[in-house]
N, C-alpha and C positions, 0 to 999 in steps of 0.2 A: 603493394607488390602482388596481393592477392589477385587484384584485377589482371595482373596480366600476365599470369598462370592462367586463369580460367580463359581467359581471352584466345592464350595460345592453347591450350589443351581445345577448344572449342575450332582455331585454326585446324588442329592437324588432323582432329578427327575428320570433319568438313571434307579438307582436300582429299584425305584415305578414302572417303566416300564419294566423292565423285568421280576419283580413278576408278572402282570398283564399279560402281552403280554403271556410266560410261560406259567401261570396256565390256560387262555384259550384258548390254543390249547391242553392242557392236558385233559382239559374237554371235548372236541371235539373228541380228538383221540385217549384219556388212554395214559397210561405209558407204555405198553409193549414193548416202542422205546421211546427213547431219543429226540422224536418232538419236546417239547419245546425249547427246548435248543438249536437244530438245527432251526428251525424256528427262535429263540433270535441271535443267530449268522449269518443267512443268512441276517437278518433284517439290523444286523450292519454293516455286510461289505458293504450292499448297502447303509446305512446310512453314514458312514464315506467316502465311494467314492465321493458320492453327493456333501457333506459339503467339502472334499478336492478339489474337481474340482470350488467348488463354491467360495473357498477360493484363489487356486495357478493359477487357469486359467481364471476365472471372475471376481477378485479381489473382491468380495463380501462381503466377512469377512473380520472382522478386526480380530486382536490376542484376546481380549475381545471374540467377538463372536468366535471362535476359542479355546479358554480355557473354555468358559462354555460348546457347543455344542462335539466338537471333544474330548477334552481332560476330561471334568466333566461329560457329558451323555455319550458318548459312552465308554469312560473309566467305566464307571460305569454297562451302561448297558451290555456292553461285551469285554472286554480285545483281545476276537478272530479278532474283528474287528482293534485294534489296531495292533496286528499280522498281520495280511491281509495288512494294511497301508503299515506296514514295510516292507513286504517283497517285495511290490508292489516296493517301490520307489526304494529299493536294484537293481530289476530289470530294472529299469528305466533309474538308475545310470549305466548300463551292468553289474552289479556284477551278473549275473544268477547263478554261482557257489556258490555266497554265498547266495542269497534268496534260494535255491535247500539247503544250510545248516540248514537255520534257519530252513526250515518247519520239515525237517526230527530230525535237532535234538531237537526240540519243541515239537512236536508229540512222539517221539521216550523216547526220554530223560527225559521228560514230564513224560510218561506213566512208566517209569520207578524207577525215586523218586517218583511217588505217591506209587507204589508198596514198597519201599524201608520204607514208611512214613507209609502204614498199619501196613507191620513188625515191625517197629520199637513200632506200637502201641498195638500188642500182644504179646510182650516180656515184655510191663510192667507188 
């Protein structure tokens, strides 16, 4: 049960922070560019690198801290950062052929179910 209190406590801070983070750099720069959201995404991958080096190379974290921080706030705050993780360690592993997979077909493939998920929402 524990795990998923911290899991969730780790959620809702996350999401509370990238409304906030978000809306004020939107306030700062407008919306005529997608800042927020790249500001939210630059934030996490530097966030999740931190907390993983802090975890697999300084043994700092436990899996606790590890499930509420990496997996409930940056889950939360940004899934991009979760991307980044993965594709990081793919690379780490030598699979460069498949981290070079994932990005392209996440991006690619990504952008084009979302396209397929508008269609699909003006045909009802």
């Amino acid at each position: 049960m524990m795990k998923w209190i911290q899991l969730a406590a780790g959620g809702v801070a996350g999401t509370f922070a990238r409304y906030l983070l978000a809306g004020a750099v939107y306030s700062v720069l407008g919306t005529g560019f997608p800042y927020g959201t790249l500001v939210v995404n630059l934030t996490g991958c530097f966030l999740i690198g931190f907390l993983a080096a802090l975890a697999e190379e300084k043994f700092l974290l436990g899996p606790s801290a590890r499930l509420l921080l990496m997996v409930g706030f940056c889950g939360a705050f940004t899934t991009f950062s979760t991307f980044m993780l993965e594709t990081a360690n793919l690379m780490k592993d030598g699979e460069t052929g498949r981290a070079f997979l994932n990005v392209v077909a996440s991006v690619v493939a990504g952008f084009l179910v979302f396209r397929l998920g508008v269609f699909a929402a003006e045909i009802l």
